[in-house]
C-alpha positions in Angstrom: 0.0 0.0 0.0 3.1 2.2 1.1 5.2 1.6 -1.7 4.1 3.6 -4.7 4.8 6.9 -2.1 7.8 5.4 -0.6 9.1 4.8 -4.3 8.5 8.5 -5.3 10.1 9.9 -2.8 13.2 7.8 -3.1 13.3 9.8 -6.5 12.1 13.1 -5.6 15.1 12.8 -3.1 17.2 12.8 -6.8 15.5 15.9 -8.2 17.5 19.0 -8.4 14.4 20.7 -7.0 13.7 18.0 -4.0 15.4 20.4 -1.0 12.7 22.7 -2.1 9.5 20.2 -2.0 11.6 19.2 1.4 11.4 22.5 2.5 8.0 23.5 1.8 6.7 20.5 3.5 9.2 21.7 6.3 7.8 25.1 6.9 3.7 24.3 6.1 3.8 21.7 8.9 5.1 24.0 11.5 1.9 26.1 11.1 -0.8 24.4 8.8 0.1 21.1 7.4 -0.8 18.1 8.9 2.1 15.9 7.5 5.4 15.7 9.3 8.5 16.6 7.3 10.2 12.4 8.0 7.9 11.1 5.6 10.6 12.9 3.5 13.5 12.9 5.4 14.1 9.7 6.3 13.4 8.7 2.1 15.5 11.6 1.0 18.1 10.7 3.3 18.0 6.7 2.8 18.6 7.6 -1.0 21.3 10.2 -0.7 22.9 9.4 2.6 26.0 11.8 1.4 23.7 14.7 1.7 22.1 13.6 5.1 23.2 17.1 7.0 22.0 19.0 3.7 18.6 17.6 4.5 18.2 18.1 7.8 20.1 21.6 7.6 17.4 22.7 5.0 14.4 20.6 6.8 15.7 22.6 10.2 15.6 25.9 9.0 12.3 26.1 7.0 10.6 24.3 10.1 11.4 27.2 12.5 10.8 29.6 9.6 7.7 27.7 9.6 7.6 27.8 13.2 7.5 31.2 13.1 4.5 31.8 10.5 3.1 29.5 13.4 3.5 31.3 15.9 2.1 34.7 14.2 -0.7 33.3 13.4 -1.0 32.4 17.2 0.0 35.7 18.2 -2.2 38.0 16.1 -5.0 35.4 14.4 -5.6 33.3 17.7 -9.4 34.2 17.3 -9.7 33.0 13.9 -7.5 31.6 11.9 -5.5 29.7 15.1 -8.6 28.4 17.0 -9.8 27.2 12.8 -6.7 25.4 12.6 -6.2 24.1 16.0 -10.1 22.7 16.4 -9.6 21.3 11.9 -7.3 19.1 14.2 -9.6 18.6 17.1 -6.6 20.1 19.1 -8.6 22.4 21.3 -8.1 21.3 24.5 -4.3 20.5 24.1 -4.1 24.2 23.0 -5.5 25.4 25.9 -3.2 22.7 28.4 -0.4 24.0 26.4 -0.6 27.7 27.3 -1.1 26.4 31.3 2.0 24.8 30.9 4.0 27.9 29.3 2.7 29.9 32.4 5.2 26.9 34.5 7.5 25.6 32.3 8.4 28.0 29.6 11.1 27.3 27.3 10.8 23.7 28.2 7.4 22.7 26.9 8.7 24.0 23.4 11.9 21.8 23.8 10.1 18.9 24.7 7.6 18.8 22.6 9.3 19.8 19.3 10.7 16.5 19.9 7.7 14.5 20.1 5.1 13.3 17.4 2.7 16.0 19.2 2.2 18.2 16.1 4.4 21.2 15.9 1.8 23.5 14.7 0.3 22.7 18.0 3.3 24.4 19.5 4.1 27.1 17.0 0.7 28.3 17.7 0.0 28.1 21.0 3.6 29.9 21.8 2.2 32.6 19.9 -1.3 32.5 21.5 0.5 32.4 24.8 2.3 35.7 23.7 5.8 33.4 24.9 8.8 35.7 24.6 9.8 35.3 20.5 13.7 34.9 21.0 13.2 32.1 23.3 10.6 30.6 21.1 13.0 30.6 17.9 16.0 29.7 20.1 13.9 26.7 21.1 12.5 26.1 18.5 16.5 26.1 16.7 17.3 23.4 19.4 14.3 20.7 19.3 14.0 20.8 15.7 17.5 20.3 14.8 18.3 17.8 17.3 15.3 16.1 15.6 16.5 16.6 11.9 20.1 16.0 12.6 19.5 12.8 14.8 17.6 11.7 11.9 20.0 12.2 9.5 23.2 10.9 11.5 21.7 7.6 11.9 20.4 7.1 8.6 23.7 8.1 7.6 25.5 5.7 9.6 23.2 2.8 9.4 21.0 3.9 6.5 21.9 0.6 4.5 20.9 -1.8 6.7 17.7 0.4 7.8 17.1 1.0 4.4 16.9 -2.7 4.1 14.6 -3.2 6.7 12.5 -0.3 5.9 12.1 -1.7 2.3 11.5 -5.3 3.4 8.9 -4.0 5.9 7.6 -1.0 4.5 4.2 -1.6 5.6 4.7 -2.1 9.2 6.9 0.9 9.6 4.7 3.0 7.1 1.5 2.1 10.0 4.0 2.3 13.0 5.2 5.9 12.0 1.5 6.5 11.0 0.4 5.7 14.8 3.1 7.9 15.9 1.2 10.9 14.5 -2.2 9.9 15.4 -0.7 9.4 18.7 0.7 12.0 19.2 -2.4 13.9 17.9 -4.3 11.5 20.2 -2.3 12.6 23.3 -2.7 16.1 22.7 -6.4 15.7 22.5 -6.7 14.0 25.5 -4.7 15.9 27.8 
């Protein structure tokens, strides 16, 4: 079922404009999209493993560009577009824990959860709503994404053939596992 997708983006991750798709996906999930950027990555990475910190470099810095768009639209759309986007996710009551626990924890809620399969939009937009110091956000945001990307990418890059292996030989069980992830993640926010 996985395969066709899996297959195209092994050779998206060969076109010259494949950063840029990378990229895209990247920023619209910090604030808007529902995919996360692995279902690239990891792919993109797998298929050019000499370009691993390429990826996760470009994958970094359009997610807290990304980030940011999030958190504007937190900061000065709350009302309407950020309570639209948060409930099209049925995100609500997460959005609200989430600004309860900037009030304690600050700077630590973003670093933990950009980490997490909780969606980053979640994050982006209730920072803003929470009107969470910007420079701390960004710093943050810096840290937890690029320790995501770049963990990502190291591994793959030092084990990528024998995970691409397994990956390949069970692409439907990770494809449903990783899918999980995100509706966990989704699930635990909701739930909160």
């Amino acid at each position: 079922m996985f395969r066709p997708l899996y297959d195209f983006l092994i050779r998206l991750s060969a076109h010259p404009k494949s950063l840029h798709a990378l990229a895209a996906v990247s920023f619209a999930e910090s604030s808007f999209f529902p995919i996360p950027p692995d279902a690239m990555v990891i792919p993109m990475v797998l298929a050019r493993r000499d370009r691993a910190f390429t990826i996760a470099t470009v994958c970094t810095v359009a997610s807290v560009i990304g980030g940011m768009f999030g958190y504007a639209i937190g900061y000065f759309l709350y009302d309407t577009l950020g309570q639209w986007l948060i409930g099209a996710y049925g995100l609500q009551k997460g959005a609200q824990e989430f600004q309860t626990w900037y009030t304690e924890w600050g700077t630590a809620v973003i670093l933990i959860k950009g980490l997490t399969p909780i969606p980053y939009k979640l994050v982006t937009i209730a920072s803003g709503a929470a009107h969470f110091n910007f420079l701390a956000f960004i710093l943050a945001s810096v840290v937890t994404r690029g320790v995501r990307f770049f963990a990502i990418a190291a591994l793959l890059r030092v084990y990528g053939e024998p995970v691409q292996a397994f990956i390949e030989k069970r692409l439907d069980l990770v494809s449903w596992s990783f899918l999980a992830l995100v509706i966990g993640g989704i699930a635990a926010v909701t739930l909160i």
